[in-house]
Every structure is written in structure tokens, then in C-alpha cells.
N, C-alpha and C positions, 0 to 999 in steps of 0.2 A: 862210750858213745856220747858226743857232745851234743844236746839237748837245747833247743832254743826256742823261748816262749814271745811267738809274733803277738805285742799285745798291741800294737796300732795297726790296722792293716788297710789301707783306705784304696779302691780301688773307684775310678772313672772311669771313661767309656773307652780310650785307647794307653793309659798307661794305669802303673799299679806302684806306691809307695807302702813300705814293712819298715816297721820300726823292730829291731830285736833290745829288750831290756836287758840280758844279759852284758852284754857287748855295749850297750847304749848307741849302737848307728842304725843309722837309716839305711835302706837297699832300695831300691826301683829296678824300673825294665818297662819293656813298651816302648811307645815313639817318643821320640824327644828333638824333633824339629825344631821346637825352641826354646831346647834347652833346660824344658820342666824337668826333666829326669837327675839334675843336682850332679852330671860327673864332670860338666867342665865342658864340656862337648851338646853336639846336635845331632848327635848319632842316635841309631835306634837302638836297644837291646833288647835281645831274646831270652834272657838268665840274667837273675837280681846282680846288681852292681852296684858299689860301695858310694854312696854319695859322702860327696867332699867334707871335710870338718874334721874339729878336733872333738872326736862324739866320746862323753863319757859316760857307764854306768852309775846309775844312782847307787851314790854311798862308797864313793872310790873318790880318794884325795888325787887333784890334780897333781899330772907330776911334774919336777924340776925343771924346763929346759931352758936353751941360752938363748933360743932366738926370741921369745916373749910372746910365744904362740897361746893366745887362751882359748880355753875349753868349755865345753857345753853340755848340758847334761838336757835332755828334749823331756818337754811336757806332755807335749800332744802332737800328732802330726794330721797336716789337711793336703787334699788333692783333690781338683779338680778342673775340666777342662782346658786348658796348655797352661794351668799354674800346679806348682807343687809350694806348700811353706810348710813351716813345724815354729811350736812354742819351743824358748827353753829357756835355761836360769845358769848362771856362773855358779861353781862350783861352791864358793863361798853361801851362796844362801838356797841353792836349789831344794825341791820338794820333791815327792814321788811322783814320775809321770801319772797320767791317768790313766784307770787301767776298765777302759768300757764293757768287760765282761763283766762287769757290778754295776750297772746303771745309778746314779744319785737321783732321784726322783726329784729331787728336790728342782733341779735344773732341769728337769725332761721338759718340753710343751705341755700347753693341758689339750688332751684325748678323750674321746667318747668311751666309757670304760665302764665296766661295772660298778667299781666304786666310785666315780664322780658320781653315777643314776643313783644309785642307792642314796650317798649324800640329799641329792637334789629332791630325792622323793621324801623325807623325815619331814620337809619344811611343810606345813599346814596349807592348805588354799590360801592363797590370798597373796597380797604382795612379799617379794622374795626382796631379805636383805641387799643392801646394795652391793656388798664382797660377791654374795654367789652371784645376781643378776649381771655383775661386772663380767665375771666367770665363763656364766652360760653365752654373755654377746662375745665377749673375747675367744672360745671356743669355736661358736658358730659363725662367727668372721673372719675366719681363719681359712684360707684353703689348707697350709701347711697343716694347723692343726687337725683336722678332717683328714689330710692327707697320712697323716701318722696313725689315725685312728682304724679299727678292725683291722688289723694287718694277721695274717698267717703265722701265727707262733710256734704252730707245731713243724719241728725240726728247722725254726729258722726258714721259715718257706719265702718267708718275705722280702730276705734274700737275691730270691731267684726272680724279682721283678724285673720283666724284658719287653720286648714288643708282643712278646707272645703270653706270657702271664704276669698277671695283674696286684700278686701276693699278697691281696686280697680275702679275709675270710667271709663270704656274702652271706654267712650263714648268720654269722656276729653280728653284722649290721645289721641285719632284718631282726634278730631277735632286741638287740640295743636298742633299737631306734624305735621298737612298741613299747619298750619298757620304759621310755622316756615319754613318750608322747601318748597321754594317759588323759581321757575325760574327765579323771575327778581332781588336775595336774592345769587346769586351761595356764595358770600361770605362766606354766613352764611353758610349755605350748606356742603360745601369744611373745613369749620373748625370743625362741626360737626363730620361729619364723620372721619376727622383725629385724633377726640380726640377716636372715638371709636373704629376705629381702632388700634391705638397706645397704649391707656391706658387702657379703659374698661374692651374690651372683651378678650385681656390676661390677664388680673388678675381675670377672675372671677373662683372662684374657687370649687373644686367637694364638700364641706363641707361646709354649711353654718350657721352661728350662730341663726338662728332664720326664722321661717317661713316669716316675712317680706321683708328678703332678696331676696326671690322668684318676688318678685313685679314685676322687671327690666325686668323676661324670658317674663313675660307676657302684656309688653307692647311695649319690644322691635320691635317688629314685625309689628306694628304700624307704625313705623320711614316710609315714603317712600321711603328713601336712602335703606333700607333692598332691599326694591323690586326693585331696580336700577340694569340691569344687569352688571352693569360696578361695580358693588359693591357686586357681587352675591362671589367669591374667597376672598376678603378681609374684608368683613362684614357679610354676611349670611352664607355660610360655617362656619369661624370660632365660628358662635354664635351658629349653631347646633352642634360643636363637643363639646360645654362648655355645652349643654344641655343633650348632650350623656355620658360625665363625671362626671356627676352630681352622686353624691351616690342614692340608693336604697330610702331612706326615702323621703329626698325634691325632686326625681322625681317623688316621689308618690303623694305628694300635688299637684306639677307642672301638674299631669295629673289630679288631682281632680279639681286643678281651671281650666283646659284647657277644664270636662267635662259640667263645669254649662255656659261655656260663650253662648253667643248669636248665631245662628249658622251664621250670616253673619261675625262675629269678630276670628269664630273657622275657616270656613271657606279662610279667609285670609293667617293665619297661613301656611294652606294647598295648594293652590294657588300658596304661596311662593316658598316653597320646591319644588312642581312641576314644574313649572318653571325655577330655581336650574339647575334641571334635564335634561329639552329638554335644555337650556343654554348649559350642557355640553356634552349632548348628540350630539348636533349640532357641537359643537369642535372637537371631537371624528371623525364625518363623514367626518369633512372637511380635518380630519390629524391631528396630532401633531407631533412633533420631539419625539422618543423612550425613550427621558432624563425626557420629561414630563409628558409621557404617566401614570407612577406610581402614580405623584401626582395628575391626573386629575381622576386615578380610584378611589384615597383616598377620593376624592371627593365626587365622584358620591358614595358610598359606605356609606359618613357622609349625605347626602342628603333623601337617599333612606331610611335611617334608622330614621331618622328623622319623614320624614312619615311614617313607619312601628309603629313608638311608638304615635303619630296621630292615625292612624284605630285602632288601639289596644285600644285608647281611645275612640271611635266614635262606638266600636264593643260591647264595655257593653253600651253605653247608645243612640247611634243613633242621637248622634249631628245635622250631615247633612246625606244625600241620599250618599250610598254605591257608589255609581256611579261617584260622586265628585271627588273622586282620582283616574279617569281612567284618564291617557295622550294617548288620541287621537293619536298623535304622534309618538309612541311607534315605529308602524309599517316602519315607512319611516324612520326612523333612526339607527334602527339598524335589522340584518337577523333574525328575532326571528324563524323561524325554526330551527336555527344552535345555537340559545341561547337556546331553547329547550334540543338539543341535547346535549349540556354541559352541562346540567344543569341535565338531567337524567344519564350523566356519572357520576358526580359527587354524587347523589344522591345515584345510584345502586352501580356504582363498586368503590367511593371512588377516581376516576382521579381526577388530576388535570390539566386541562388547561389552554391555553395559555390564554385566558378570563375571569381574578380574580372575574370579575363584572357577574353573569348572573341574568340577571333581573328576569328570572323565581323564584329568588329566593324570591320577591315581586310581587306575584301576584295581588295583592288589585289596583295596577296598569293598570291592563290590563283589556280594555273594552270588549264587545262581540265580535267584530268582530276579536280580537287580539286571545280569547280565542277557538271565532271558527277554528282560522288556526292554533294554538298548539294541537285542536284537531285533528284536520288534520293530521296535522304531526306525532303527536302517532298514528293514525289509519295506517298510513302508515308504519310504523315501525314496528307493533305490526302484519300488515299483511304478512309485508314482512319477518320476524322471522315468521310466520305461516307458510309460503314459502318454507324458508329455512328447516326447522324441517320437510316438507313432502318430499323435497328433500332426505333430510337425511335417512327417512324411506324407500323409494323409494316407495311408493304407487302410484300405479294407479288411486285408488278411494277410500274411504272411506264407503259410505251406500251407495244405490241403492234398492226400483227405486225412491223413493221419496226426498232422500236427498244425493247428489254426490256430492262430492268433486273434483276439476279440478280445479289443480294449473294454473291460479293464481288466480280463481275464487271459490265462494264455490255457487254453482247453486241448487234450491230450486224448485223441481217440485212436484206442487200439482194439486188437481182436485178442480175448482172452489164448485162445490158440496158437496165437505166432505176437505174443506181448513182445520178446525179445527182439524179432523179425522186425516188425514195426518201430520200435523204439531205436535200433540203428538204424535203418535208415530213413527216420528223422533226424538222425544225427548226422548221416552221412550227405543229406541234403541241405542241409541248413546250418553251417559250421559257426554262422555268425548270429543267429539266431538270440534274444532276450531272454534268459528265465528268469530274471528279476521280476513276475510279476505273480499274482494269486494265481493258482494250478488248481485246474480243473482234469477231472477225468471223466472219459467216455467208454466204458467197453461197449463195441461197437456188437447190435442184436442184443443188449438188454436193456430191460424199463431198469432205470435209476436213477435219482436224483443226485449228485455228489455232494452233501452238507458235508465230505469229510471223509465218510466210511469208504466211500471208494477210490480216492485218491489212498487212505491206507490200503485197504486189499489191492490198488496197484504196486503199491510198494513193496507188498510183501509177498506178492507172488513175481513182482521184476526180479528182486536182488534172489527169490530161491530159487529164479531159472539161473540166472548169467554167474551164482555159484557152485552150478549142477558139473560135478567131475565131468560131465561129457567134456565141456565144453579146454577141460586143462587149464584154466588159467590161475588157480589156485592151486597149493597146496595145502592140504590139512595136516594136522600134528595129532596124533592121536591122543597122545598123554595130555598136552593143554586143551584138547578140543580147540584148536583155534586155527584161522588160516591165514598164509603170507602168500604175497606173488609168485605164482611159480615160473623159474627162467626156461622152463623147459615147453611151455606152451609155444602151441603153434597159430593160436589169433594172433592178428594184430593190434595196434596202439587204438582204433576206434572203439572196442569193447570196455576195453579198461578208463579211456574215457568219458565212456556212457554212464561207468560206476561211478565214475567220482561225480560228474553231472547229479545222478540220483541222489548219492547221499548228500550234495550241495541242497537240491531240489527238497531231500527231508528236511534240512534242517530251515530252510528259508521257510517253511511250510509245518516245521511245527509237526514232525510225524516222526515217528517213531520204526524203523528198518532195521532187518535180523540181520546183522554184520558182523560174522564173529572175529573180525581183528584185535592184536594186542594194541595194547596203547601207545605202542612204539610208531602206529601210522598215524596218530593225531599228532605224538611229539614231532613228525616230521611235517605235518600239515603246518604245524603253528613253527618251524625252520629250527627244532629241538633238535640236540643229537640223542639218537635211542644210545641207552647203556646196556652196560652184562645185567641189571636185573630186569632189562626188559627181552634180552637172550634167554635169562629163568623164567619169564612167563613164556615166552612160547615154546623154547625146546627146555623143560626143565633138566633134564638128564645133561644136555650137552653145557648148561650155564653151571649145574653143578659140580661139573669136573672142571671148566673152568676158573670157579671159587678155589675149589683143591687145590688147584695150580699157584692160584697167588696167595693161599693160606702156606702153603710147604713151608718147614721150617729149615729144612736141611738144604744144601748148596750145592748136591749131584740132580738138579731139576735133570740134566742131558740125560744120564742115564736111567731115572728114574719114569721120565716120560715119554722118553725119546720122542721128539715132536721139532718141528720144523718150519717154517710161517710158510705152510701149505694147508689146506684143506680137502679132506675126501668127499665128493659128491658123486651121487647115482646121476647115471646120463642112459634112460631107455635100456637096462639091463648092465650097463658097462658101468664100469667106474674109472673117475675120470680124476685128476689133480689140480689143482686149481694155486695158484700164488697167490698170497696174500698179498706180497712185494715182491719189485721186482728182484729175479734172483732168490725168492724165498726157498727152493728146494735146498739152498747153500748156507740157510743162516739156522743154525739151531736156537732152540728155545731154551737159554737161560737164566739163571737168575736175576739178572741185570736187564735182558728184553724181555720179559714174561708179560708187566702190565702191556706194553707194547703188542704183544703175540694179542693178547683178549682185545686189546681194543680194535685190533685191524680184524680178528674176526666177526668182532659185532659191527665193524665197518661193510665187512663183506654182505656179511647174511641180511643187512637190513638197508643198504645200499647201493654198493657195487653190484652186487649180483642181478639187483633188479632196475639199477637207475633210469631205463627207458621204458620200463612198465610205467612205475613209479608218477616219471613225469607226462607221460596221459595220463596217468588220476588223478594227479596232481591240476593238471591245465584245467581238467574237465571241474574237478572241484571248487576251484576257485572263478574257474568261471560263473558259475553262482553266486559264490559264496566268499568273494575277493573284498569283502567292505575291512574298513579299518575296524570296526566291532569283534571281530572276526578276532583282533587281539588280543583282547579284553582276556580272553577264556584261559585257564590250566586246561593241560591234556586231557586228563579225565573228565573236567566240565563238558569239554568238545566232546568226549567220547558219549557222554552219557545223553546231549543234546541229540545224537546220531541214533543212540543203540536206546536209551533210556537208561534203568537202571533197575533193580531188584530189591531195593527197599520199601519191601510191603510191609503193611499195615491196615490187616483187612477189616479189625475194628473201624480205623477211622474210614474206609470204605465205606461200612456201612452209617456211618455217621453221616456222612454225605452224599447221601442218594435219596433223590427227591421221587415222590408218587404223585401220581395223580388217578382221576376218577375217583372211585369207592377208596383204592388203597391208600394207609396212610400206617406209621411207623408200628402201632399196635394189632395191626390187621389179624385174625386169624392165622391168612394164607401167607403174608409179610413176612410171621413171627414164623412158622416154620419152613419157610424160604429159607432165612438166616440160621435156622437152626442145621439146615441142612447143610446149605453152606459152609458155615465154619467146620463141618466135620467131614470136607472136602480132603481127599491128603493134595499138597501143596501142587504138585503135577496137574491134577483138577482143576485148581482155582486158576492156576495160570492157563488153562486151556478155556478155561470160562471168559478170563479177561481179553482172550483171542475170537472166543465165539461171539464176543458183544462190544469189544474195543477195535478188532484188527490188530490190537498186538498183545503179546501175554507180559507186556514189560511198563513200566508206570514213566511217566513223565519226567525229567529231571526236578522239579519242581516234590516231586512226591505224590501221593493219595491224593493231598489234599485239593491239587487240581485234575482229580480223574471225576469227574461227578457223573453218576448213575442216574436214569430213570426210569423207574419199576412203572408198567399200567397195565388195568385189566384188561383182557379179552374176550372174544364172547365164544361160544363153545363148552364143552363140556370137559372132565378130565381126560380126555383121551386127546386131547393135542398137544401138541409140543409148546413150550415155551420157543420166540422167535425173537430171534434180536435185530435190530433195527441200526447198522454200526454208524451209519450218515449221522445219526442223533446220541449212540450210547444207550437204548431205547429198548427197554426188554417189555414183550408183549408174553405176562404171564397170567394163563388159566386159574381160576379159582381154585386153586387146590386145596382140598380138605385131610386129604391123607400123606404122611408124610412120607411112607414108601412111596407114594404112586410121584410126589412131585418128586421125589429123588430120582427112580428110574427115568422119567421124560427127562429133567434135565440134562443126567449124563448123556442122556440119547439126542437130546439138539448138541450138546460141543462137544459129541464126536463128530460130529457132522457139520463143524464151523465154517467151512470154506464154501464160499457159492452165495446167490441171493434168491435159490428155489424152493428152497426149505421151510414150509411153511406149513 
């Protein structure tokens, strides 16, 4: 078998050149439009072809001929982009080609590597010979050089550099780049950085020759000098604007290798910029002179965008937790109700303010707490233009007797016994009606004041009428506990929404409603498509045969599932067939449509099915709750703003719960309050948080903004402790004994509901 050793083999992006040493010719194939392919022609080839010449093995005498043809024996050969060339030498004095499966170091670039560190770390503090300092700038001003450096050695990986990987080992870098850049080393350090500030990173440029050149973006960031704030203006700034410059295509790579990294290494990246940010944010607060002012916004504006084109990467594929790129921060640094506010001028009427920078313009930034006081601040705004416009009208009132209008409040009087009754047709009377403004509640035939508490116990006794099964317009799942619209109700579009109305209404209002939807109805509120894992939270048995489905390995899917882009649904005892598409009784579910088949069903079940529910909850919801703020949120923010959340923390509860009168955190009756308490089982405390909040569910915010207050009573141990929910206001007996305050308590919240319990 004749045997042949490709020792040049130089491939580009559309043609490929083999040198065989045996034989001494050259071969190609791929396109050859002009000609690069060496056969004489402009043709394409699909299979190696003999390029032209008199090609001879090294160590073969030229032979005899008559027509004076000379011979060539190839040194080396090069290709790329429409050129192909090769070295070579006349037979008389030619040398061995080169054979690059033996690299000569000698001739390699210099590379960040173990052994150059090592070298560099022997030399003593202080100034470095001129050879190595020559060395370390000539290295660190290098893209190439940097671009050769930490590359993937095991099995030749660095090879396979594409759009899609990077042959990159990020693992080498990060550990290179601490072993280099060492505090008892400033030497090294200080010249580093001077090369890369100086030569590097102005010359990198927005056009690059070859997806290799990309290497440098994504290991620069490695460097620990990046994350040095004393280096944040003359190293990390200018490396994100060479990133922002970057053309259309290599930042398309740039984010494809940015999407497979690790997420502790993507993470990093991210870190960076944030950082960046409070860095300049923090200059900003302390002052700068008006000369500096523009380049410190230029800044924060290359920073910000930075990370903008980050979550734009992390939002198709979920690198790290959405939450990553909150800055904490945010709030103490700069008035973000007055960034709001520029930020909705600029957005609505097109101003320009004096504030080039409004952060609002990066929301991905802002955590809950940041996003609950933008909501804030729109409710505020949005009530106070409701204000104005009834000024304008000069109205008295608007409906009566159940739903009145009184500027600055819009007051809601119902009768606890027909809540529901009342509350449509308020609705059904007043289509155009403002709830942009503070909500007040009245139940009509009792003394109360509403600081609060009653506006919750409306809420919580509205949404657990209109989702009482009488009424059909839900269904429940047993297995998730949770509920979707049901297409088989027989209300109409007014009930459903009245729902979305309320839950607009909770959240403009800062309250907290038992709603047990998946989060598939926020991702649709905020115009998200729901997925198959928001199919697994509600029906988990039906999402999980759907995963089966697109895990299958084997290729009889037909006969193995037999299944069809239909679906079975109960209709009042019958069962009924339903298409997914049209003509779905006729398309089976194969291999090839399967993702298809789940995606039209989580189309169905969270869309089609119910799209005219949907959209009365939808109208009714945003009729409230229609502000551009509204954007700001992730689904689960939204969801948790609605339903709250379950992240308790009943320590810090008790941390923050203020007394008055006699009691005070060492009290007697205080200390075995709490002692009782915490030996509540969990079901308790949340029933507690019900009998003295109106809801058993804590704030989006957490404990920390639930704040209690305990005061004494007058009476003897034989009354009830009585909550007060308008204020959070627990009116507790002196208790001495700690059986007898356990049994009173559990005995007021079972009995949480009502305001006669006293």
C-alpha cells in the first residue's frame, strides 16, 4: 500500500494546499476562481489535484530532458485567502523542506507560557534588564503574540478555531495571567500594562483578518491589571470601546465564543464592567470639575454598553442567573427617581437633558428593590396626571355608590357579601374609568379606617371569590397546584377583566394577592413566549413526556409514540380532538417535526386555547398597569410584585419589629412571644403573617421591608391578642405564661378573617 506523509497541509477558509514529501508535489482542491488552486485553470475542485510544475522529492537527482525543463524541490508551502505560493530550491543546492510537526522554537513568536513566567519571575524586584523588558513589551504589544498564546493543545483543539469555538484554553489564561501579575513582581506589572496601554489596545482594530484574531477579546479580561481600579480609564474602558468598534461579523463570533464559556469565566467579564460603573458612578457623586464631566459620561456610556451587549448574550442562552448584572449600588449613587424621570422625558416627548447618561436606559442593571421604586415613582406620576385631568374636568365624582372618585383618592366601596357583585359592575359601568390613582377601600356597614389593611383584605377575599370553581373560569392542576384559564367556562370577557384590573390595581398599590398562576402569565404579560419548561411547571406529567419525546434516541419516534399534531381535551364528560395545525390529524409526529409537535403544544395550551380569555386580562391589566416601568421587570420579578414571595427569614422579622408602651425587645412577655413563635411549625407563621399582614406571603423586597409592631393591651390574660392589619399592629396582653400566650394566639389566627375579633 503506497503510503504518503502530508507534511505541509495549509488550509483557508475556501480552498486547501498538501504538499506530499514523498512525490515532492503539491495537491489542492476547493474554489479556484482565480486561479489560486495552481492547475492552470479557474475551475473548482472537489478531490486533490496535481498543481502544475516540475515538483521533485528531496534527495532525487534531476533528470535528463531535452526540452530544458527545470525542477523544484518545495521548502514550505503558504495559502491563504485567493493566493496560494510555496518556497523552493533548484535541485543543485536545495535543503530538506520544513517539516512543522517539530516546531523550531527558535523561530516561533514570543507567547505567554510557563516558561517565559517562570524566566520573568527569577529576576529580583526592581528594574528588569533591557533584553527581558524589550521581551515583555514586544510580547504584550503584540495582538498576534497574545493571539498565539493559551491556545488548546490537548488533541490539537486549537485547530478547530471557528465562529463557534474559540481554541482557546480559558483555563491557562486565568491561571498564567495570576502567575504573572504578582504584588511582590510591580515590575513586571507596571511594564505590562504600559505595553498595553500604549501599544495594544490602540491599535486594535474594527476589521480583523481572521477569526483567530478574536483570541486577545477573550482572554484579555483575564489580565488582573483589567480589574485594577486604578486601571479601569486607561485599560478596561479603552478595551471595551475597541470591543464596541468592532464590525458586525467578529462581534458576532465575539458573542458566540462569549456564549459557550464557562459561566464563572463569562461571569468575570461581567463583574468587570460592573465595577467599571460603581468606579465611575462613585466619581460622579463625589464631583468632578464640568471639563471632565463629558469624558467621564463617555465612559460610563462605553461601560454600560459593554454590558448591554453581555445580557444580549446571556438572554439567548442563560449563561449565568439574570440577576448577575444587578449593581446593588445603583440606589446610593445616583437619584434614580429623577433618572426615571429623564428617562420617560426623553423616551415620550423626545427632551433632552441635562443628564446624557440615564441609566434607565439599561435596565438589566436594576435589581428589585431599584425596580420597585421606578415603580413607585411611575405610580406616582401616572396618579398625579390622573389628578390633574380630573382637575381639568372639574368633576366632583365620577360613579357612585359603589365606586367614587375623590381626588386624590379613587375609594372603592363594596359590601363584603356581594364583593364580586359590586366590583363588576363597577366595571361594567365605568369602562373608562382611571385607576391610576391611591385605592382606598370601603366595606360598606363597617367602622375602618383603610391605612392599608383593608384595601388588603379586599384583595384577598376579591381574587378568593372570582377564583371559587363555581364560578369555571379557571382550571386547576392538581399535581402543580396551580391554575390556567379555563376555555370551557361560561363567563364572559368582563370577569376576567376585572382580574387583570385587580392584579394591575395590587401592584400599582403595593399589595400582595393569592394568585396561583405559573409564570408563563407574567412571561406573557411582559410579550415573552412561555416554553415546555413553563408546560413542566404547570402540567408536570404532560411537560415530562414531552422532554422524552425530544430526548428519544432512536428514529421509530412514529411507532413508538404514535402521536399526531392533535391533542385530547375533556369537553363536559366528552372528549374532544383538537389540531394543533391545520390538517394536524394527517401529520405524524417524527423525528424531524417533534421539536415542532412541543412547540405548537405549549402554543396551544398557553395561547390558542385561551387567546380571548387571555386578552380581557390582558386589556384589564394593563389598563392599570400599561407604564413603560412595567418593562423594567423579569417575569418572576413581575410575578413576585403580584403574589410576593416565600423567602422568609423569621430571625430578621424579629429583628425588625418595633414596640411601644411598656414593651420593648427584653420584655418578659416580648421574650416568650418569640420564643413561642419561632416554635411555630411553618403553616402557623404563615397563618400569623395572614392574621396581622393580610397576606402569609412577604414582600418582593424580603422581611426586611415587612416591619411589625408589637403594644400592650389592657386586660388580663384571658384576651386574645388582636391585630390591627391597617397599621401591622399587634395589640398583645401581658402574658406571663407561655402555655396560656401560645394557646390565645393560635386561637386569634385561626380566626384571622374579619375586623370583630377582639
Amino acid at each position: 500500500m503506497l503510503r504518503f506523509l502530508l507534511l505541509n497541509f495549509v488550509c483557508p477558509r475556501q480552498h486547501t494546499t498538501a504538499f506530499v514529501p514523498s512525490s515532492g508535489r503539491i495537491y489542492s482542491f476547493g474554489l479556484g476562481g482565480n486561479g489560486q488552486l495552481g492547475t492552470g485553470t479557474t475551475s473548482n475542485r472537489k478531490s486533490p489535484f496535481t498543481v502544475k510544475g516540475n515538483w521533485l522529492p528531496y534527495s532525487t537527482q534531476c533528470p535528463i530532458t531535452t526540452d530544458s525543463e527545470e525542477c523544484y524541490c518545495v521548502k514550505r508551502i503558504f495559502s491563504g485567502g485567493d493566493q496560494s505560493f510555496a518556497h523552493y530550491f533548484y535541485p543543485q543546492n536545495m535543503v530538506p523542506p520544513d517539516d512543522f510537526r517539530y516546531p523550531d522554537f527558535l523561530k516561533q513568536i514570543w507567547t505567554v507560557n510557563e516558561t517565559f513566567i517562570q524566566r520573568l519571575l527569577t529576576f529580583p524586584s526592581g528594574r528588569l534588564p533591557v533584553e527581558i523588558a524589550n521581551e515583555i513589551d514586544g510580547t504584550f504589544s503584540s495582538a498576534g503574540c497574545l493571539n498565539g498564546s493559551f491556545l488548546a493543545l490537548s488533541n490539537d483543539d486549537h485547530y478547530k478555531t471557528s465562529t463557534r469555538f474559540s481554541g482557546v484554553d480559558m483555563n491557562a489564561a486565568r491561571l498564567l495571567f495570576h502567575k504573572l501579575i504578582q504584588p511582590d513582581h510591580t515590575h513586571i506589572s507596571q511594564q505590562v500594562a504600559a505595553s498595553l496601554e500604549k501599544n495594544l489596545i490602540p491599535k486594535l482594530t474594527s476589521s480583523l483578518p481572521d477569526v483567530e484574531a478574536l483570541r486577545l477579546y477573550l482572554t484579555l479580561p483575564e489580565c488582573p491589571l483589567m480589574s485594577d481600579a486604578n486601571n479601569f480609564t486607561t485599560l478596561a474602558i479603552p478595551f471595551g470601546t475597541a470591543i464596541l468598534n468592532l464590525e458586525k461579523a467578529p462581534l458576532k463570533v465575539l458573542e458566540n465564543w462569549w456564549s459557550v464559556l464557562e459561566p464563572p469565566l463569562f461571569l468575570k467579564i461581567v463583574e468587570l464592567y460592573k465595577d467599571v460603573v460603581v468606579h465611575l458612578l462613585k466619581l460622579c457623586k463625589i464631583g468632578i470639575p464640568a471639563s471632565e464631566r463629558r469624558i467621564l459620561t463617555n465612559f460610563l456610556h462605553t461601560a454600560f454598553r459593554v454590558l448591554e451587549i453581555l445580557h444580549r448574550v446571556n438572554e439567548r442562552g442563560q449563561v449565568i442567573q439574570y440577576d448577575r448584572f444587578y449593581i446593588h449600588e445603583i440606589q446610593d449613587l445616583i437619584d434614580i427617581r429623577n433618572d426615571y424621570v429623564n428617562w420617560v422625558q426623553q423616551q415620550v416627548f423626545g427632551m433632552l437633558t441635562d443628564i446624557p447618561v440615564t441609566i434607565c436606559t439599561y435596565p438589566f442593571v436594576f435589581d428589585a428593590q431599584a425596580k420597585t421604586t421606578l415603580l413607585q415613582t411611575d405610580a406616582v406620576i401616572q396618579m398625579q396626571m390622573a389628578v390633574d385631568q380630573a382637575h381639568r374636568q372639574n368633576l366632583s365624582s365620577l360613579f357612585l355608590p359603589v365606586f367614587e372618585s375623590v381626588n386624590p383618592c379613587l375609594i372603592l366601596m363594596v359590601r363584603r357579601d356581594n364583593i364580586v357583585g359590586d366590583a363588576v359592575e363597577v366595571l361594567r359601568k365605568t369602562k373608562n374609568v382611571d385607576y391610576k390613582k391611591p385605592l382606598k377601600v370601603i366595606f360598606v356597614g363597617e367602622e375602618a379606617v383603610d391605612a392599608g389593611g383593608v384595601r388588603k383584605e379586599f384583595f384577598l377575599l376579591i381574587m378568593r371569590e372570582l377564583l371559587d370553581p363555581k364560578y369555571g373560569m379557571f382550571r386547576y392542576y392538581e399535581e402543580s397546584r396551580l391554575i390556567w384559564f379555563s376555555d370551557k367556562t361560561f363567563e364572559d370577557s368582563d370577569l376576567f377583566h376585572l382580574i387583570g384590573v385587580v392584579c394591575g390595581l395590587a401592584i400599582y398599590n403595593f399589595t400582595i394577592v393569592d394568585l396561583h398562576f405559573p409564570l408563563a402569565l407574567y412571561k406573557k404579560l411582559l410579550n415573552k413566549k412561555p416554553s415546555l419548561d413553563d408546560l413542566k411547571e404547570l402540567m408536570p406529567d404532560v411537560g415530562r413526556g414531552m422532554q422524552q419525546l425530544l430526548d428519544y434516541p432512536e428514529d421509530d419516534i412514529e411507532e413508538a409514540f404514535c402521536l399526531n399534531f392533535t391533542i385530547t381535551v375533556e369537553n363536559f364528560g366528552t372528549t374532544e380532538i383538537k389540531e394543533l395545525v391545520p390538517n394536524g390529524a394527517d401529520i405524524p409526529v417524527v423525528k424531524q417535526n417533534r421539536q415542532d409537535f412541543v412547540d405548537a403544544y405549549v402554543d396551544y395550551i398557553f395561547n390558542k386555547s385561551v387567546a380571548s380569555l387571555f386578552s380581557a386580562f390582558h386589556a384589564g391589566f394593563h389598563k392599570v398597569c400599561g407604564g413603560k416601568v412595567l418593562q423594567l421587570f423579569q417575569p418572576s420579578e413581575l410575578q413576585a410584585m403580584v403574589i410576593g414571595n416565600t423567602n422568609y427569614d423569621w430571625k430578621e422579622l424579629e429583628k425588625n419589629t418595633e414596640y411601644k408602651g411598656e414593651y420593648w425587645a427584653d420584655h418578659p412577655t416580648i421574650k416568650i412571644f418569640w420564643e413561642v413563635f419561632h416554635e411555630l411549625s411553618l403553616e402557623k407563621k404563615k397563618q400569623f403573617l395572614l392574621f396581622l399582614t393580610g397576606s402569609d406571603r412577604i414582600p418582593i423586597l424580603g422581611m426586611k421591608c415587612l416591619k411589625l409592631v408589637i403594644q400592650p393591651t389592657g386586660g388580663g390574660e384571658g384576651y386574645l391578642p388582636v391585630a390591627h392589619t391597617c397599621f401591622n399592629l399587634l395589640d398583645l396582653p401581658k402574658y406571663t405564661d407561655k402555655e396560656t400566650l401560645k394557646s390565645k394566639l393560635i386561637q386569634a389566627i385561626d380566626h384571622y378573617e374579619g375586623f370583630s375579633l377582639v
